[in-house]
C-alpha positions in Angstrom: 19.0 8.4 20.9 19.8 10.4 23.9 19.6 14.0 23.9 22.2 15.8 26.5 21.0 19.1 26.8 18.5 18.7 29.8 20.6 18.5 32.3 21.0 21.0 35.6 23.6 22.9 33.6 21.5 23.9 31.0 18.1 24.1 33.2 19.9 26.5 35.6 19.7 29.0 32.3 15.8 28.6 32.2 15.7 30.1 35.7 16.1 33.8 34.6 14.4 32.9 31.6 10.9 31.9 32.9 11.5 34.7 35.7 11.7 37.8 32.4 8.5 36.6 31.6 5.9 39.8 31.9 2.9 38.9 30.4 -0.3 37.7 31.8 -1.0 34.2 32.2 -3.2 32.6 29.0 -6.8 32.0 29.6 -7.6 28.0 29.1 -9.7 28.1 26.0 -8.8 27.2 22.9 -8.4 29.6 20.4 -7.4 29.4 16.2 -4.9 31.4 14.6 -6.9 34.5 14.5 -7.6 34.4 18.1 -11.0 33.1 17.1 -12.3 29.9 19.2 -11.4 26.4 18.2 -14.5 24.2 19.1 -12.8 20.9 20.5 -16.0 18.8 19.3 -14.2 19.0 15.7 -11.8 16.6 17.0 -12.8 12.9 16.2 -14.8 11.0 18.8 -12.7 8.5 21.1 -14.2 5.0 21.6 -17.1 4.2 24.1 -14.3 2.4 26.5 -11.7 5.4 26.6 -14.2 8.2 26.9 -14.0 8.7 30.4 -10.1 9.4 29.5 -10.5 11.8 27.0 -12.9 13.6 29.2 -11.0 13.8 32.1 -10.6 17.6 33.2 -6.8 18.4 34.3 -6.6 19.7 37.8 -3.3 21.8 37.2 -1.0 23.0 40.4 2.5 23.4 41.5 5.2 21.7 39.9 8.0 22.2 42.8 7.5 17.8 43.5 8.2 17.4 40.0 11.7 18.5 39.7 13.9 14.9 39.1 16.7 16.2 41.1 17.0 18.8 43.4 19.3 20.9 41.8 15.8 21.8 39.7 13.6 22.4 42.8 13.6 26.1 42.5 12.9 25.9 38.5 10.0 23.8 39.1 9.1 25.9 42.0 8.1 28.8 39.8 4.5 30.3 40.1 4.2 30.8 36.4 4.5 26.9 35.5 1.8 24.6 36.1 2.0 20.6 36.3 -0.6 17.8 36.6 -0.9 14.4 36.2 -3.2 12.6 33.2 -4.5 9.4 33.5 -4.5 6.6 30.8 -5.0 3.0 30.9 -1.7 0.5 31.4 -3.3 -1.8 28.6 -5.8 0.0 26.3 -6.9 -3.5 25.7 -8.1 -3.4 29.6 -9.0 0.4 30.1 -10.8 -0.9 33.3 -8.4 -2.6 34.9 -4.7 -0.3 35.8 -4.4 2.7 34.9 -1.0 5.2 34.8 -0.2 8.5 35.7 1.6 10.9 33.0 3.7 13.8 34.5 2.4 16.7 32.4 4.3 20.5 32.8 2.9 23.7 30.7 4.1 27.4 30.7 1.3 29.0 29.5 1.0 31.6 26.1 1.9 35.0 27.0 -0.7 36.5 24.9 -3.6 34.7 25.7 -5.6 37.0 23.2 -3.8 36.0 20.1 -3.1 31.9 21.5 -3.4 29.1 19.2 -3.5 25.7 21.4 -0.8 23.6 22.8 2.8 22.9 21.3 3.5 19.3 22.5 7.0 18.8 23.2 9.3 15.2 23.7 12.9 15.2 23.7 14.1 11.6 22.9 15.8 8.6 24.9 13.5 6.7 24.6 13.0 7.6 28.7 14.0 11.4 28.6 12.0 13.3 30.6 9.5 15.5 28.7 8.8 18.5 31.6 12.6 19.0 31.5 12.6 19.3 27.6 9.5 21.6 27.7 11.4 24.0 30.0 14.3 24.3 27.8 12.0 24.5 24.8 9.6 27.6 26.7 12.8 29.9 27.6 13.8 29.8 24.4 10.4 30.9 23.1 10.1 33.3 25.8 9.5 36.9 23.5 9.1 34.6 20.7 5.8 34.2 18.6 5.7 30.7 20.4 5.7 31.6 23.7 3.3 34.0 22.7 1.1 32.1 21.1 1.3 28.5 22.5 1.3 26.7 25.6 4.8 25.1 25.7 3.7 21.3 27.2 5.8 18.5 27.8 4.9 15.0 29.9 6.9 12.1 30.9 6.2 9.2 28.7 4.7 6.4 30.3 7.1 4.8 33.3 9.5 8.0 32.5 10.9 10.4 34.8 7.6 11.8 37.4 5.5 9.7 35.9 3.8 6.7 38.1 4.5 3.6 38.0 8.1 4.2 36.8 10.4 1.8 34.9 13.3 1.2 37.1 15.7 -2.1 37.1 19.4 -1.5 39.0 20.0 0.2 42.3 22.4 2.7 42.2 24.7 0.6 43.9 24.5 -2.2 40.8 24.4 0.8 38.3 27.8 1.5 39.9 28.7 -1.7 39.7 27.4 -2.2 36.3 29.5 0.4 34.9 33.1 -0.6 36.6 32.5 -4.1 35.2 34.4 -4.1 31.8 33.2 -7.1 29.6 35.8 -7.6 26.9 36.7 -11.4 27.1 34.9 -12.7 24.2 35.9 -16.0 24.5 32.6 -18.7 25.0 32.8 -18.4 29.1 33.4 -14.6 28.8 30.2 -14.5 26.0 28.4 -16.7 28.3 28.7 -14.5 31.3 28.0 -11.1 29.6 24.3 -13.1 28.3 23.8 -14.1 32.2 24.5 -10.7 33.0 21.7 -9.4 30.1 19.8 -11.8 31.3 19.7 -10.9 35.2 18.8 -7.1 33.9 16.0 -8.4 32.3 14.6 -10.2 35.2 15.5 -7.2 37.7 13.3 -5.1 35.0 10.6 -7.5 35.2 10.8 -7.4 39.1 11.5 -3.9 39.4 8.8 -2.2 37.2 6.2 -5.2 36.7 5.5 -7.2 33.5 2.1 -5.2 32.7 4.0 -1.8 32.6 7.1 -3.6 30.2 4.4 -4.6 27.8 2.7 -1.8 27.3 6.2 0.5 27.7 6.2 1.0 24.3 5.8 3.7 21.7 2.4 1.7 20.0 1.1 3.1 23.7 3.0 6.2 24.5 0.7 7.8 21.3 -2.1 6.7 22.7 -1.7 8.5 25.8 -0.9 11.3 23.3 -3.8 11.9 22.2 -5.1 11.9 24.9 -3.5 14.4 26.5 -4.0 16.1 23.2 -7.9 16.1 24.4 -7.7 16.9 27.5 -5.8 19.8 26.8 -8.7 21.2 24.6 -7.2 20.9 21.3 -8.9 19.6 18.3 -5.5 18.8 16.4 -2.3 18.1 17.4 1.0 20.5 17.5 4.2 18.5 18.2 7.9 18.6 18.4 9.6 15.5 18.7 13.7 15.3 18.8 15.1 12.2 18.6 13.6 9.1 19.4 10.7 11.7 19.6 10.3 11.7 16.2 9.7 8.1 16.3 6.6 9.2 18.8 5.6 11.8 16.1 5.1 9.7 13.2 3.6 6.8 15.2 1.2 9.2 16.4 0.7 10.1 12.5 -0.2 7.0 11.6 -2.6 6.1 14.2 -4.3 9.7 14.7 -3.5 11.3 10.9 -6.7 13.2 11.4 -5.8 14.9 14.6 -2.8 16.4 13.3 -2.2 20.1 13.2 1.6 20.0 12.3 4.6 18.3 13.4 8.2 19.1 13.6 10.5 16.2 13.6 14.2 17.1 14.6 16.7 14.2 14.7 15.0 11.4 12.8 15.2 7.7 12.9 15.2 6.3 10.1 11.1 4.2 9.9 12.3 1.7 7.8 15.6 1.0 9.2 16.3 -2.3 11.2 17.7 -2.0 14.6 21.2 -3.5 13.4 21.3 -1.1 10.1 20.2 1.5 12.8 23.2 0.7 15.3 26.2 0.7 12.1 24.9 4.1 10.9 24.9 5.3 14.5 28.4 3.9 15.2 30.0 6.0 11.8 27.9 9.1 12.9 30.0 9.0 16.3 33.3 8.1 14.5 32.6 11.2 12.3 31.8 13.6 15.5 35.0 12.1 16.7 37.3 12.8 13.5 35.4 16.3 13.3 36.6 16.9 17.4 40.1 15.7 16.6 40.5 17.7 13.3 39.8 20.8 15.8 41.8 19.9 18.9 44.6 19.1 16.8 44.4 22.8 15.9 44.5 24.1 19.2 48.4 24.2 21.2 48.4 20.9 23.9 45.7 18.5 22.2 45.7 15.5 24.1 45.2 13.8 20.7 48.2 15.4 19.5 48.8 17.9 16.7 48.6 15.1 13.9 44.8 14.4 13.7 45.2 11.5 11.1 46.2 9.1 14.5 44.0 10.8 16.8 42.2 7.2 16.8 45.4 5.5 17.6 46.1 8.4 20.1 42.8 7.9 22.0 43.2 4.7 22.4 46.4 5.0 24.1 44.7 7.1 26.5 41.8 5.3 27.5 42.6 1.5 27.0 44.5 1.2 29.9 41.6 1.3 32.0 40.5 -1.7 31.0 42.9 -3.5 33.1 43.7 -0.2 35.7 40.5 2.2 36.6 41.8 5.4 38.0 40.3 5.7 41.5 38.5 9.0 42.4 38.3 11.1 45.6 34.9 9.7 46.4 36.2 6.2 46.1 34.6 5.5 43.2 37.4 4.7 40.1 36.8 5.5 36.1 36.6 2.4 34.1 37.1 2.3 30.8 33.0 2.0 30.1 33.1 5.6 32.2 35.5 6.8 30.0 33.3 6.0 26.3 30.7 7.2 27.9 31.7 10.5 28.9 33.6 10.6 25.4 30.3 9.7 23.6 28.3 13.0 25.9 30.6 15.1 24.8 30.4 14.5 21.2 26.5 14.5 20.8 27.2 18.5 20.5 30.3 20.9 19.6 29.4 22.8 23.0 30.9 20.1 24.6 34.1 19.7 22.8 36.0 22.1 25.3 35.2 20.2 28.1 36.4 16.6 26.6 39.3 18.3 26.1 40.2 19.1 28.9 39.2 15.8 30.5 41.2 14.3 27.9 44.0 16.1 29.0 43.6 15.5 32.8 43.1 11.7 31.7 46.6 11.9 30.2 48.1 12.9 33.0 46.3 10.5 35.3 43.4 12.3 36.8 40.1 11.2 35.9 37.4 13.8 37.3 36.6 15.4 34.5 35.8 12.5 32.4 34.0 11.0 34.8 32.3 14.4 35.1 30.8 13.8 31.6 30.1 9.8 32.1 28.3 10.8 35.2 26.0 13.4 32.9 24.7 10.7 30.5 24.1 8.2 33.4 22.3 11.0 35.2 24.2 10.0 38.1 23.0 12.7 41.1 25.6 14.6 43.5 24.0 12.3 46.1 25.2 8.7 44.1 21.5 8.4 43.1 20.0 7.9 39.4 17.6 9.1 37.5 16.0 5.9 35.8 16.1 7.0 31.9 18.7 4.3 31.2 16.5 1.5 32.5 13.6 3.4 30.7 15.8 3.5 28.0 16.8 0.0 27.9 12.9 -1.2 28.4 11.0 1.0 25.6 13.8 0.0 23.1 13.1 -3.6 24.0 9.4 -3.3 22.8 9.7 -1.2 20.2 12.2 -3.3 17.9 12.3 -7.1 17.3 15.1 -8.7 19.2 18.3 -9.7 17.6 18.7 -13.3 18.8 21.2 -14.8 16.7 24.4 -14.6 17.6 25.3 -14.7 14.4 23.5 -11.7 13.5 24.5 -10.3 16.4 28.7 -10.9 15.5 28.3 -9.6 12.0 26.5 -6.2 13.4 29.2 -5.8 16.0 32.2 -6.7 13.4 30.0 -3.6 10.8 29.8 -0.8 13.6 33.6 -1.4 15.0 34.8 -1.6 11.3 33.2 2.2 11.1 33.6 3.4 14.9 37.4 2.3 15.6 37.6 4.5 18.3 35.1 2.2 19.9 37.5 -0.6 19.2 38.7 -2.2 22.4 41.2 -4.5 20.4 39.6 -7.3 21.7 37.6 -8.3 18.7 33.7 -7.9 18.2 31.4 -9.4 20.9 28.6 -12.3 19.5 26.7 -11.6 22.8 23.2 -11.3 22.5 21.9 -8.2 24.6 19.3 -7.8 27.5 16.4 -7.7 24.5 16.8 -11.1 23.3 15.7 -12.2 26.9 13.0 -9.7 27.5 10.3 -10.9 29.1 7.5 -9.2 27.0 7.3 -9.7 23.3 7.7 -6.1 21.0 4.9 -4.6 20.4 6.1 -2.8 17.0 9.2 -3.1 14.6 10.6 -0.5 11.5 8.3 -0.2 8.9 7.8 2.1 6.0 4.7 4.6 7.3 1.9 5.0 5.0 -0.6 7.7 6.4 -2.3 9.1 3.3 -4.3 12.6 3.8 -1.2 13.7 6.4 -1.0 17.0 6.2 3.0 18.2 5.0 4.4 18.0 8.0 8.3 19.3 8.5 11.6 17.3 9.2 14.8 18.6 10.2 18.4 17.0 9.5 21.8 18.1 10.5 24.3 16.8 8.5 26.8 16.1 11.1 24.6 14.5 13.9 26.5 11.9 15.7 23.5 10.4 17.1 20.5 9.9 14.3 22.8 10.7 11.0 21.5 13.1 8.3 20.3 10.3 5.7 17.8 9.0 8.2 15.7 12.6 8.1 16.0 12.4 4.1 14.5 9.2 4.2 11.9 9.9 7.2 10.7 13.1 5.0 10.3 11.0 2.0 8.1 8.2 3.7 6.4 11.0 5.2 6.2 13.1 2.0 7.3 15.8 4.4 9.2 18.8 3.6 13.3 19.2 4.8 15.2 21.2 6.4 19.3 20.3 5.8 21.2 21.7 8.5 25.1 22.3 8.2 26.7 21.3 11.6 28.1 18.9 13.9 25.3 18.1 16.5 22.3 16.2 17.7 19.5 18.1 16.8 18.9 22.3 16.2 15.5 23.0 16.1 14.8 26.5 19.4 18.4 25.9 20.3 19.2 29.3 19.2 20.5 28.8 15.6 18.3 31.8 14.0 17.6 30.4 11.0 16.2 27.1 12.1 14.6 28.9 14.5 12.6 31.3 12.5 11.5 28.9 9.9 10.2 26.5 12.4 8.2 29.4 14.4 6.8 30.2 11.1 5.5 27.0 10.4 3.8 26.1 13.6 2.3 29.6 14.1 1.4 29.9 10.1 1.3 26.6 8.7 3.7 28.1 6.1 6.3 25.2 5.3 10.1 26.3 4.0 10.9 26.3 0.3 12.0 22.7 -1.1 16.0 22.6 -1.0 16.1 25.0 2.5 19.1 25.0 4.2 20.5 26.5 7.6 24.1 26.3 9.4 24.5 25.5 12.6 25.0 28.8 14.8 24.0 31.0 11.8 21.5 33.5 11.2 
């Protein structure tokens, strides 16, 4: 699930942010809650084969070449952030043969004296970029008794964002391409030509990023490398905060390290036990809620595009959008919005309420024929730069998915989910019927490397989970079921949006500092609202 508050818009914020910050830079060592000295030989020993990795010593430097778009240069540039690269083997089944290079960032505890290790940050995708996160995370902890006490960390998951090699499969120019071609002829020549399509992604994936990277792409690995970094960075256990797909990372790492866990905050869960079809329906009615909750509050406001009725803002929608199936509005640039441009920038906006102001209005401009704005948003989630180039968290997207879940071959299978998620999404609904076309996984050419299971990691200490009960993007039941497997505590959230946790809601806020500072977990039954205090 993709998180949308990363992007330049958002980052420019951190500028003044990081800027404010006063305080001395942390000395490197270790130390416990008490300011005391945490002896890194309590964490377990790694095997013989992977020891040179754990005991790799981190050369840190300038971040300014690990800005993903220019527009973040001068963030990146900033003396009091530091970035390095950690190497970890490709295939942990070969540690001597390739190895990878993971982009790590850290803005180091303002109060050295009183420091507690490294708070390990990830914010989702799969194939967001973990540096970016870790800068939004560190100005909202600037003052805090985080950024006081931790080092605010965040790395680009294996073949993600700075991080070398890099998954990458289109061009821009077929990215482009790829997203003005509209697929809705369902018919058996239509079905076959969207699976040649899926199929030729596939095999540009393959060509682009190499078979030995797509293998081992997955989240089995990205925990490995995990750990560590977890080593390197001299800390015995592990604090993490996962959003998102990132709290499939956390309770991965869990169950393979349960011993080197310090405590883990888990915002925006997937559901562990859910199967990627069960995953995809549930998905599809938390966006169709977001939708009805946007509609219900534009049909409030005076010149809703949706009009003032918002039992047919569905219907409404669709009268605005479907047309560019057949007709793409051309832009300025000589690009045109297609009507995949047009869910997509839809689906951006309603990942948070923040957003709603700006769909709106490019709603409205839609209406009345001019399609900037829309493609504004579409252009946000594809990460499409000012100069027509990409970032590749799509492709890394597409590849970690791939080898994370078993592939849905059946077209059967495939029909039925389709027929489930427009039956609860019918703003999604194209009219022209639910596709049996098998997607670019059931041609992948690496097997998965893990599927949804139930976690079992006994001796875990309680670890925290966070739901909000109007998140579009990983619905609220999956973090009730994620902190039962986990026999973790919850925190409900009341709110339309994916994920809360250091976003500036005080409540969450304040209960989440206190656990990773103080280990001290929120009552059973605590709740928080969106926005509150």
């Amino acid at each position: 699930m993709k998180l949308t508050a990363r992007g330049p818009g958002r980052l420019l914020l951190v500028l003044a942010a990081l800027v404010a910050v006063a305080a001395p830079v942390a000395a490197c060592g270790a130390t416990g809650p008490t300011g005391a000295a945490v002896s890194p030989s309590s964490a377990p020993t790694p095997a013989p084969d992977l020891q040179k990795f754990y005991a790799q010593q981190l050369s840190w430097g300038s971040c300014a070449d690990f800005a993903l778009n220019p527009e973040l240069k001068d963030i990146y540039s900033l003396p009091k952030l530091q970035c390095t690269y950690l190497e970890v083997p490709i295939d942990y089944s070969k540690p001597d043969a390739k190895t990878a290079q993971i982009a790590v960032l850290r803005l180091k505890a303002a109060k050295p004296q009183q420091r507690i290790g490294s708070m390990l940050v990830n914010p989702g995708g799969p194939g967001a970029s973990g540096t970016e996160a870790a800068l939004s995370v560190a100005s909202n902890a600037i003052g805090t008794p985080l950024g006081d006490r931790f080092d605010i960390v965040g790395f680009d998951p294996r073949g993600v964002g700075k991080s070398k090699p890099a998954i990458q499969c289109f061009t821009p120019q077929e990215r482009d391409a790829d997203r003005l071609d509209v697929e809705v002829d369902n018919s058996p020549a239509g079905v076959a030509r969207q699976e040649g399509k899926n199929k030729a992604y596939a095999d540009k994936c393959a060509q682009h990023s190499g078979l030995d990277l797509l293998a081992n792409a997955g989240t089995r690995d990205v925990v490995k490398d995990m750990d560590i970094l977890r080593a390197a960075l001299g800390d015995p256990k592990l604090t993490y905060l996962g959003y998102s797909y990132g709290t499939r990372i956390g309770y991965t790492y869990a169950e393979a390290f349960p011993q080197n866990v310090r405590a883990l905050v888990l915002d925006g869960a997937l559901d562990p036990d859910q199967s990627l079809i069960d995953r995809t329906v549930a998905q599809a009615g938390g966006f169709q809620k977001a939708f009805d909750a946007f509609g219900d509050k534009c049909a409030s406001q005076p010149a809703c595009p949706l009009g003032p009725d918002a039992k047919v803002d569905t219907d409404n929608f669709k009268k605005i959008v479907l047309p560019l199936i057949e007709k793409p509005l051309p832009l300025p640039d000589g690009r045109k919005l297609s009507y995949n441009d047009a869910m997509t920038g839809t689906i951006q906006a309603l990942y948070s309420t923040s957003m709603w102001g700006d769909l709106t209005k490019a709603l409205q401009d839609l209406k009345a024929g001019k399609p900037a704005g829309m493609m504004a948003l579409a252009d946000s989630y594809e990460e499409r730069q000012p100069d027509g180039t990409y970032q590749f968290t799509l492709d890394a997207f597409a590849s970690i998915g791939c080898v994370d879940d078993k592939p849905v071959t059946d077209p059967a299978e495939v029909l039925e989910a389709n027929k489930r998620a427009l039956a609860i999404a019918p703003f999604e609904d194209d009219g022209r019927g639910p596709s049996p076309a098998k997607d670019p996984c059931a041609f992948w050419p690496v097997p998965n490397t893990s599927e949804p299971h139930q976690p079992h990691v006994p001796g875990l200490p309680q670890i925290m989970v966070v739901s909000v009960t109007g998140d579009p993007a990983t619905p609220y039941q999956a973090g009730v079921n994620l902190a039962k497997s986990l026999n973790a505590r919850l925190l409900s959230v009341d709110g339309t949006q994916h994920t809360i946790a250091l976003q500036g809601t005080k409540c969450v806020d304040d209960i989440v500092t206190k656990y990773f500072t103080d280990l001290v977990l929120p009552p059973d039954g605590a709740k928080c609202k969106a926005g509150g205090a």
